[in-house]
MIBA-557587 format. One line per 8 residues: number of its first residue (from 1); for each residue x, y, z of C-alpha. Coordinates in steps of 0.001 Angstrom, whole numbers. Example, Ala and Ser with C-alpha at 12.3 -4.5 7.8 and 13.67 -1.06 7.14 Angstrom:
<pts>
1) 12300/-4500/7800  13670/-1060/7140 .
</pts>
This chain:
<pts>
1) -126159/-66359/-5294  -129474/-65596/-5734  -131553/-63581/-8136  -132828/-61778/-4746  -129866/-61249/-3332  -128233/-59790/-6609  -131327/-57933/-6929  -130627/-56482/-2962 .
9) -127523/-55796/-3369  -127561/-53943/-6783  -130655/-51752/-6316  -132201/-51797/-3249  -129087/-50852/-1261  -128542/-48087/-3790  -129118/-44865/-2321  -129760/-43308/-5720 .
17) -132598/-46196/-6261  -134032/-45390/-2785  -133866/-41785/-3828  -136060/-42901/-6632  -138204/-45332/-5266  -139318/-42862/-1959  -139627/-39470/-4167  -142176/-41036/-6449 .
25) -143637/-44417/-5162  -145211/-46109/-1367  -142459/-48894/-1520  -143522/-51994/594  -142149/-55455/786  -144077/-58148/859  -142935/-61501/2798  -144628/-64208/253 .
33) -144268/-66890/3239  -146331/-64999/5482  -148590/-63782/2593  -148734/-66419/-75  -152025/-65398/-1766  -150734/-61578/-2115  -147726/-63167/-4424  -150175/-65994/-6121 .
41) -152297/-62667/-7164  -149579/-60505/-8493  -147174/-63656/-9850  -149987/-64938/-11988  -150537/-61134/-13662  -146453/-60742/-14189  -146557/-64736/-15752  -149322/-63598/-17231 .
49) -147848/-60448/-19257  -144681/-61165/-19507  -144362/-64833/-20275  -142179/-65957/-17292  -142694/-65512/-13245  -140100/-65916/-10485  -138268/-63762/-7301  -137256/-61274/-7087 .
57) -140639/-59845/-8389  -141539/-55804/-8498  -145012/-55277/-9177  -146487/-51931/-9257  -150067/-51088/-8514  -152949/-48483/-8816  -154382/-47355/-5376  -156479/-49837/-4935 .
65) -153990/-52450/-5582  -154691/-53233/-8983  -151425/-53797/-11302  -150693/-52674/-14289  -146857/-53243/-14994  -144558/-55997/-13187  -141602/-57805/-13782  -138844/-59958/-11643 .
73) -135244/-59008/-12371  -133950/-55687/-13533  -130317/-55291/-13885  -129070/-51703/-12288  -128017/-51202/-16109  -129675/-52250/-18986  -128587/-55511/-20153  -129577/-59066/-20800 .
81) -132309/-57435/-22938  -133566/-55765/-20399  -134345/-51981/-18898  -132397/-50785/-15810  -134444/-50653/-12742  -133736/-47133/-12194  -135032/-46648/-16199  -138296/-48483/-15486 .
89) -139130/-46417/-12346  -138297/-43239/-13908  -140808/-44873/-17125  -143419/-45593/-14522  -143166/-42116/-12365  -143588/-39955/-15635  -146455/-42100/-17099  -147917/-41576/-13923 .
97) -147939/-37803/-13823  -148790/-37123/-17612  -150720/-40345/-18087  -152059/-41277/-15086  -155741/-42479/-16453  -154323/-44885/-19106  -152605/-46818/-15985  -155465/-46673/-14066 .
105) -157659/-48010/-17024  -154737/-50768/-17359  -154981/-51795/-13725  -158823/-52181/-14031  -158331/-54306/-17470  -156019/-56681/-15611  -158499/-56822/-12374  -161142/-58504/-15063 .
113) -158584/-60841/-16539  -157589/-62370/-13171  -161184/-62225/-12227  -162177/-63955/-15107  -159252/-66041/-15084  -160402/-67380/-11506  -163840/-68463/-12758  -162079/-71371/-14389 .
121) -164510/-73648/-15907  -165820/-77472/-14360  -167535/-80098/-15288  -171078/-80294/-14839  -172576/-82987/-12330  -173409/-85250/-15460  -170569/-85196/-17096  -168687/-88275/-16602 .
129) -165291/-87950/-15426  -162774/-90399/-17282  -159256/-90501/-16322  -158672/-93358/-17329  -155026/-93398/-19443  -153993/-89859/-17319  -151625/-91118/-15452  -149242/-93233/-17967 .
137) -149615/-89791/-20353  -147563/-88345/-17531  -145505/-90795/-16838  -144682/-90865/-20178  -143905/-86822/-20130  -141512/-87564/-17254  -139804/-89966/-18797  -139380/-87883/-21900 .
145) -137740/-85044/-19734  -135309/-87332/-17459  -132087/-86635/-17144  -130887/-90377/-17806  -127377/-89510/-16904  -128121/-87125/-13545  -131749/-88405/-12308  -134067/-85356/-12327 .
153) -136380/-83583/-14921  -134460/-81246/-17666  -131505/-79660/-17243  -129480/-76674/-14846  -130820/-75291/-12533  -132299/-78306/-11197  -134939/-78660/-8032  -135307/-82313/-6596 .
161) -139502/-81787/-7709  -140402/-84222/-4660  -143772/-84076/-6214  -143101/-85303/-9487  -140860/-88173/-7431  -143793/-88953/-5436  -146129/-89113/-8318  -143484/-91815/-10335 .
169) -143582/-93722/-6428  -146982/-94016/-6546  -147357/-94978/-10477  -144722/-97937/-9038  -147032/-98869/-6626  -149810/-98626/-8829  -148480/-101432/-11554  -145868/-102958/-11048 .
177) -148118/-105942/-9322  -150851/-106115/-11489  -152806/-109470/-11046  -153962/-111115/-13854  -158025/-111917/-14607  -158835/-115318/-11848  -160475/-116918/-15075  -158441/-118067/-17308 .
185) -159466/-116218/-21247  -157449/-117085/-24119  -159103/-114631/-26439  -157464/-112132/-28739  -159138/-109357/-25986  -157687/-110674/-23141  -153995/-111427/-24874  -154232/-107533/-25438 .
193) -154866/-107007/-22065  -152118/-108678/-20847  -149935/-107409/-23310  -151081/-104163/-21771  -150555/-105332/-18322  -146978/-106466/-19329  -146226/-102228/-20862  -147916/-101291/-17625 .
201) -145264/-103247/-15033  -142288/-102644/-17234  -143092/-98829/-16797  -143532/-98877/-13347  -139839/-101138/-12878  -138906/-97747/-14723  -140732/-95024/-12808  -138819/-96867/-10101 .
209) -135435/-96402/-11835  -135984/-93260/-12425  -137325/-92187/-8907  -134017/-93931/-6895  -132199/-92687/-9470  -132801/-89524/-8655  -132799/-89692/-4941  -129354/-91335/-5333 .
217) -127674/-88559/-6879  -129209/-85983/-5133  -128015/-87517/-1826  -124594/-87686/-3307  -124296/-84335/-4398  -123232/-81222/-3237  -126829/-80374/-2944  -126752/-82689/457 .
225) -125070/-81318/3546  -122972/-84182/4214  -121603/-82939/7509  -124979/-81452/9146  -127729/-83012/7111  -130355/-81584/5028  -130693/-80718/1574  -130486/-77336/176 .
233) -133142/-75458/-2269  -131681/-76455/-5524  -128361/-76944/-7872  -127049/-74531/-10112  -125871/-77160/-12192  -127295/-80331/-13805  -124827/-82825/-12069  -126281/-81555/-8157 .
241) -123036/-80559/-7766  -123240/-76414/-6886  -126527/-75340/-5008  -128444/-72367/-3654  -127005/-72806/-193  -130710/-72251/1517  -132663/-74961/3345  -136164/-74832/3419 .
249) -138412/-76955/5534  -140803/-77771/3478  -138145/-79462/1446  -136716/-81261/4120  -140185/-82349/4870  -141121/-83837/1202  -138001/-85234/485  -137779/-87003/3708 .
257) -141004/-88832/2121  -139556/-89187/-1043  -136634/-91166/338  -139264/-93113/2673  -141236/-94170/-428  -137845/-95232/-1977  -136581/-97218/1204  -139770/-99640/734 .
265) -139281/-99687/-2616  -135768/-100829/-2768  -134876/-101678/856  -131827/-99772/395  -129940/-98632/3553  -128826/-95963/1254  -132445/-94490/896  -132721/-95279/5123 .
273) -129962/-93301/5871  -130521/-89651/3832  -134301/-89920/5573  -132510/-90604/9312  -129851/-87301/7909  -133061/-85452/7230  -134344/-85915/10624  -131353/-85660/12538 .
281) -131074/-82219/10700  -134521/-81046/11868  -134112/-82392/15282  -130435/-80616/15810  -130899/-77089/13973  -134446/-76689/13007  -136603/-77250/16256  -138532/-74798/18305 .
289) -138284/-75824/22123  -141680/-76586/22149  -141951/-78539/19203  -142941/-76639/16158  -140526/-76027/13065  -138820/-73226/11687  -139197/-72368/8474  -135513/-71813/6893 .
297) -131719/-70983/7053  -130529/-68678/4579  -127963/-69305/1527  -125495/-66989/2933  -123761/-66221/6252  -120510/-64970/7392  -117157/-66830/6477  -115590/-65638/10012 .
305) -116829/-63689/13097  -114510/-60969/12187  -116119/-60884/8253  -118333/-57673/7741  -120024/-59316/4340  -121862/-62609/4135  -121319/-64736/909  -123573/-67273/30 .
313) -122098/-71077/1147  -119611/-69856/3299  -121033/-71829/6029  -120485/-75230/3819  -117286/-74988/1912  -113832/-75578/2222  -110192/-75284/1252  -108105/-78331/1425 .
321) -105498/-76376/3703  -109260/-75811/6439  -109607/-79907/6307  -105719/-80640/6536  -105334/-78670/9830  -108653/-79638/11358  -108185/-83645/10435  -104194/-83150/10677 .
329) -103111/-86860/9817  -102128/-86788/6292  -103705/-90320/5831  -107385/-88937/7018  -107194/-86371/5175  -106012/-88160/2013  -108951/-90548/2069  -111469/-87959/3258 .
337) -110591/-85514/807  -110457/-88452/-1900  -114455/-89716/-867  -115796/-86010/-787  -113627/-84572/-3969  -111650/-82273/-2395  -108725/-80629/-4536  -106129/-78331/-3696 .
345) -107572/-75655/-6184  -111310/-76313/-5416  -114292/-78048/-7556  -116290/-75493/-8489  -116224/-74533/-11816  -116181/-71038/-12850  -119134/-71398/-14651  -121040/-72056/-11513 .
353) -119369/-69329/-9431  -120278/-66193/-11219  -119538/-63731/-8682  -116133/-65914/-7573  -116988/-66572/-4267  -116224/-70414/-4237  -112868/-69671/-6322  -110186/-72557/-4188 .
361) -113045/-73228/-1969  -114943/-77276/-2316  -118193/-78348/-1689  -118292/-81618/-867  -119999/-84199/-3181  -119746/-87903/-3702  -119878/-89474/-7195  -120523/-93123/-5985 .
369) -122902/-94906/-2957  -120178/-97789/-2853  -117314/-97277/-1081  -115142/-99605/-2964  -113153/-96760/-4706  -111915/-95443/-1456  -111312/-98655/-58  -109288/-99996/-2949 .
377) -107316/-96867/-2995  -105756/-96874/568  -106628/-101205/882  -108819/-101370/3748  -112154/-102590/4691  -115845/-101098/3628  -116299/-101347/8196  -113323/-99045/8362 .
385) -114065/-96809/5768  -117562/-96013/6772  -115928/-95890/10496  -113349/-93248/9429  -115774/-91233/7320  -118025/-91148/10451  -115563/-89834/12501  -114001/-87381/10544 .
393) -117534/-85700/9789  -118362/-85375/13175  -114985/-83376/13328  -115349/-81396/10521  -119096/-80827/11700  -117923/-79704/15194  -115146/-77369/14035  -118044/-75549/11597 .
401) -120215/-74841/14486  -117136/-73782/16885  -115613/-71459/14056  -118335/-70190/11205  -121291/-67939/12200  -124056/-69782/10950  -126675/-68759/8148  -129604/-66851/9509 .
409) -132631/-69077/11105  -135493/-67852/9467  -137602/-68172/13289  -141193/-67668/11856  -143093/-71050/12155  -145473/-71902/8934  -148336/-73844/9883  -148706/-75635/6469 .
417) -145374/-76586/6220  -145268/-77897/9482  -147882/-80142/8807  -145676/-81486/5507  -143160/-82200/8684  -145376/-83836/10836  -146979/-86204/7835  -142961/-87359/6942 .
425) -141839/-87906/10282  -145304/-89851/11147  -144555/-91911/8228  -140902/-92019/8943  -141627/-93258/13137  -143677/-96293/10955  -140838/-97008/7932  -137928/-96803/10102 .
433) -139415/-97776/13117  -138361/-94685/14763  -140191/-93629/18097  -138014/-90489/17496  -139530/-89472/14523  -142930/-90359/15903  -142194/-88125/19131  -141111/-85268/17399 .
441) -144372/-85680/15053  -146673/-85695/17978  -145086/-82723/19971  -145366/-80802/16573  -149023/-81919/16113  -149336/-80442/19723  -147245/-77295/18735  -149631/-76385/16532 .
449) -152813/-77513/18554  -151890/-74925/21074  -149927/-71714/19347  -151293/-72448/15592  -154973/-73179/16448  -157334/-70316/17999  -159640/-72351/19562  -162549/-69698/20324 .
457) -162644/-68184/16818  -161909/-71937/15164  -159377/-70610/12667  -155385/-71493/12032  -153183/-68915/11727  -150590/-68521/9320  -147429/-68728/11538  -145633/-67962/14893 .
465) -143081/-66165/15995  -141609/-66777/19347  -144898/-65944/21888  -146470/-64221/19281  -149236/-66057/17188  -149326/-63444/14327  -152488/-61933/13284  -152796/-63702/9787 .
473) -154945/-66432/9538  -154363/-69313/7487  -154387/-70664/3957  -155909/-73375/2071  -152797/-74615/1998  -152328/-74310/5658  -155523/-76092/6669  -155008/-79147/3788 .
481) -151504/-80154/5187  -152293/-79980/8684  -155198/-82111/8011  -153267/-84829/6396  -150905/-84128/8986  -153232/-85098/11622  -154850/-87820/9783  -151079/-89517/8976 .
489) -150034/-89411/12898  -153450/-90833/13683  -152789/-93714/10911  -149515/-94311/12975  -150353/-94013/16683  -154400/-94129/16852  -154946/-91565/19047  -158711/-90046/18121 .
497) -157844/-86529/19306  -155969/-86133/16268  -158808/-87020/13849  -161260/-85065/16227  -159278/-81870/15099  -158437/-83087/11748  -162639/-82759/11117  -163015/-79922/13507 .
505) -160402/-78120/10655  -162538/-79488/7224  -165654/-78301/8103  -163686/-74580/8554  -162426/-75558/5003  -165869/-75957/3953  -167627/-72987/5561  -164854/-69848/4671 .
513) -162934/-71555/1728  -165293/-73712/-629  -166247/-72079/-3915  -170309/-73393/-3514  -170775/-71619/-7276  -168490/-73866/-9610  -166548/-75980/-6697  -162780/-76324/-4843 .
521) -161848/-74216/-2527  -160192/-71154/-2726  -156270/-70129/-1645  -158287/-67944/1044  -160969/-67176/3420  -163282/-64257/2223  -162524/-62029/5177  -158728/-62558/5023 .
529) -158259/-60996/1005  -161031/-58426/1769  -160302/-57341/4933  -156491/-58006/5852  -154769/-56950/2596  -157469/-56098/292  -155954/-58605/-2604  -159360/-60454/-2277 .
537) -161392/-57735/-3536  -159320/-58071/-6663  -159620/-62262/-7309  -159683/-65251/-5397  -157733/-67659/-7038  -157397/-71264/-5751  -154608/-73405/-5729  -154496/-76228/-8567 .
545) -150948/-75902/-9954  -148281/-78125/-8176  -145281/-75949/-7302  -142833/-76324/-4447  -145272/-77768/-2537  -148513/-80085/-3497  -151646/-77770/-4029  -153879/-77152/-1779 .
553) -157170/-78910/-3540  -155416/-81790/-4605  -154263/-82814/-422  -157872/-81509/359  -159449/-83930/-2024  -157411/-86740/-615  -158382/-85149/3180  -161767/-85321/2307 .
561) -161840/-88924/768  -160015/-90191/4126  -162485/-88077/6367  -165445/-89758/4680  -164414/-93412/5422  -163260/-92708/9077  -166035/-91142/10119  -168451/-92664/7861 .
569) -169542/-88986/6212  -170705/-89357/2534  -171210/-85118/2645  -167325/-85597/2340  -167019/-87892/-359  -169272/-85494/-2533  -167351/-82947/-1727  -164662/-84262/-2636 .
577) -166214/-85492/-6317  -167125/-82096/-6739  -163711/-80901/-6041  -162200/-83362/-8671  -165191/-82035/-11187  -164116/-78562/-10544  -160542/-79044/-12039  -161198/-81777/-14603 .
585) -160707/-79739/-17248  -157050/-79121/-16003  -156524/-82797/-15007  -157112/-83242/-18721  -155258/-80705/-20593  -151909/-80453/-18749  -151988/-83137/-16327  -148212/-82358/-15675 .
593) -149495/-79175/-13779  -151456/-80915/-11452  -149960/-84235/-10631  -151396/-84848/-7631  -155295/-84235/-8839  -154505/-86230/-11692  -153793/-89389/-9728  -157408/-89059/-8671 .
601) -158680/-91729/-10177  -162106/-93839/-10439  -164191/-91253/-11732  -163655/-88957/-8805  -165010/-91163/-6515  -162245/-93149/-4978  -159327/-91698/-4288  -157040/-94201/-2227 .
609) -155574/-93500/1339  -152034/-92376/661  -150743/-94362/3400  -153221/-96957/3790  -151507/-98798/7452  -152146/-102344/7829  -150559/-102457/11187  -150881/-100966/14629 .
617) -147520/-99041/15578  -146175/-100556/18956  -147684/-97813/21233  -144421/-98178/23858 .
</pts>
């Protein structure tokens, strides 16, 4: 379970909290998906002070919305070092009362730091950018952070990082073909440089290794849905074994990519086959009727229609008894039950189930790609066992949807990361020569077009509910993905309208979010932090930092690059120099935080097409 649903459960629902909470403070609850620069604001002041960010995240604030004290967990009683939520409101309420201008003071202090803090420093025009040797220091800090045994950076709990995978893809692509000088040059220079050319390909065979690695495992693990597809938010665990049972799209989205990327690395059908489960996933659960894509489906749900409490994975677990009376034959369920690692007392350990709500039950998880265990076990074919395995999944699958109310659908439809969807399934319609994926990318594109776009007042909005656009307009991040978006689909099927918008949308980029005083672009528009929420008044910070999704000002510097060769604008490809020049500093000093700007490359002024397309996708 997580942190925000322990957090829930043990304060929030307390009526003694609430007591608290509405005698002495305005209590409001902030959706971070629908208001992602209000959290940026107020998660960079609690990382800030307190060494550490994260959800669930109480931050409390002057008036005028400046904070002065914040923090993410609190236990209902003190422990794990740390105050009871009911002794920090109580702290806070008094201070308040007898102390109320030293807060105020505090709050005003911390507006200057993250004001300051914003006005990051760039490098000057003249300055020449050299990033040369930036991109094997990071592949060397992945490497030194690989979990050699698991795939994946560090230790428990794990996230699949489809950035980091993307960046090691891309390093692949980068060396492992480097052509040697067309004159021949004996000298002690040019021995080094081979030498170096020789380090360079052996690290990209392993940024390869490490990459399908990775993607292997995670596709075997518990992490993976094996019955209804999809991959959920993270493990618990090192091994991928035990997640947090929620699906986000924008995962779905970037490791659909990642195992793309992989695919035409390896040509494994392994690789082909967790994208097509991906897409079959958002097709089947995660698709509005008119195109567009939900966001998420919760971690927990109810285990029966009768159940008055939801626990988290109830919707994807099992006893053995549940999978011997839906498969019945005692030889199905013997070799089913075998693959997946099913066992009469469950496979969870107790270590991983804190709150004993998988105690007997199994998630099911696959140590192996090969099937040759299972078919030397019960002595028949690889053909049968795959055929078997089909079947039975589609059975299990069935009975889960029949039987187990299923995890809240998060309906709200995010306009940047449904342009992450419509980039991997335009890519996907090319790789796996899907006119699926492509269809589902274009009635997406057109999704958004028509309910995300407001075509008098030329602004996205944040997201849609069902016939309701929302009154929030959108992000950087909003604007940058849907412009790749549009510019990937156009790569795939040529049609012009999509680069038409894909331009109409920079130039909003340029005129409401550019910084014009030290360069990038801000996280958002003037009017939407002043006048909307107020947060804007405070800072504007802009998005550098790669997180669960690529930042903003990285995909906007690749946007920008693209946008200046297709339609022949060199306003673009200064712009998007400057942008590089803005966070060079960063790119520098902890290139591990910003990934994708530091494969920018060239001294800022060449940034390659991420999917440069050398063919023409059959239009039928």
């Amino acid at each position: 379970m997580s942190w925000c649903h322990v957090m829930n459960k043990e304060s929030f629902e307390s009526e003694e909290t609430a007591r608290i909470m509405n005698e002495h403070f305005i209590n409001v609850k902030v959706d971070r998906e629908e208001r992602p620069n209000v959290d940026k604001l107020y998660m960079t002041f609690v990382q800030s002070t307190t060494g550490h960010g994260g959800w669930p995240m109480s931050v409390f604030l002057t008036p005028d919305l400046k904070p002065f004290f914040g923090g993410t967990y609190f236990p209902p009683v003190e422990a794990y070092r740390t105050p009871a939520f009911t002794t920090v409101l109580h702290y806070l309420s008094d201070n308040w009362e007898t102390n109320r201008q030293a807060l105020l003071n505090s709050g005003e202090e911390v507006a200057k730091f993250l004001r300051n803090m914003a006005k990051h420093s760039s490098s000057s025009e003249d300055t020449p950018i050299d990033a040369s040797g930036t991109m094997e220091k990071l592949y060397d800090h992945y490497t030194g952070i690989f979990d050699q045994e698991n795939g994946g950076l560090g230790g428990a709990p794990k996230f699949p990082t489809p950035p980091t995978l993307y960046f090691l893809s891309r390093f692949y692509a980068d060396n492992h073909n480097l052509a040697p000088p067309p004159i021949l040059d004996f000298s002690p220079e040019a021995n080094a440089e081979e030498q170096h050319r020789d380090r360079r390909r052996d690290k990209a065979e392993r940024s390869a290794d490490m990459v399908c690695h990775t993607l292997r495992n995670v596709a075997l693990g518990g992490i993976h849905d094996h019955l209804g597809g999809g991959f959920h938010r993270y493990s618990v665990d090192a091994a991928w074994h035990v997640p947090h049972f929620e699906k986000m799209i924008y995962d779905q989205a970037q490791l659909l990519n990642c195992y793309l990327e992989a695919y035409s690395i390896t040509g494994d059908e392994h690789m082909a086959n967790a994208a097509k489960d991906i897409v079959s996933y958002l097709e089947r659960d995660m698709t509005h009727p008119k195109g567009g894509f939900y966001s998420a489906q919760d971690a927990d749900s109810l285990p029966s229609p009768t159940s008055l409490h939801k626990v988290e994975g109830a919707y994807y677990v099992w006893t053995k008894k549940e999978i011997e009376d839906v498969l019945r034959s005692a030889r199905d369920v013997d070799i089913f039950c075998h693959h997946f690692g099913v066992r009469e007392e469950g496979n969870v350990d107790k270590i991983y189930d804190p709150h004993g709500e998988l105690e007997g039950k199994n998630i099911l998880t696959l140590r192996h790609t090969l099937n040759a265990p299972t078919t030397d076990r019960f002595n028949i074919s690889t053909h049968k066992v795959e055929t078997f395995l089909a079947e039975y999944k589609r059975i299990l699958l069935s009975h889960r949807q029949r039987t187990r109310p299923a995890p809240h659908r998060d309906d709200k439809i995010i306009t940047g990361w449904n342009g992450l969807a419509i980039s991997a399934l335009s890519r996907a319609g090319l790789h796996l020569l899907s006119s699926t994926c492509l269809d589902m990318a274009t009635r997406a594109a057109e999704f958004a077009y028509g309910q995300l776009w407001d075509k008098r007042r030329k602004r996205l909005r944040r997201c849609y509910y069902d016939e309701d656009g929302g009154g929030i307009d959108g992000f950087a991040d909003d604007y940058a993905n849907m412009i790749r978006a549009c510019l990937d689909l156009y790569e795939v099927g040529w049609d012009e309208r999509w680069v038409e918008w894909a331009a109409e949308m920079q130039q909003v980029m340029v005129d409401v979010f550019e910084d014009q005083e030290s360069g990038g672009f801000f996280g958002e528009a003037e009017d939407v932090g002043t006048k909307a929420d107020g947060v804007g008044s405070i800072a504007r910070l802009k998005d550098d930092h790669d997180g669960a999704e690529p930042a903003a000002n990285a995909v906007t510097v690749s946007n920008l690059v693209r946008l200046s060769k297709l339609l022949d604008n060199t306003t673009y490809a200064r712009l998007a120099e400057r942008t590089v020049r803005a966070f060079y500093p960063q790119v520098k000093t902890m290139p591990s935080m910003v990934a994708e700007l530091a494969w920018v490359r060239d001294g800022g002024r060449q940034v390659r097409t991420l999917f440069a397309i050398a063919i023409e996708y059959p239009r039928s």
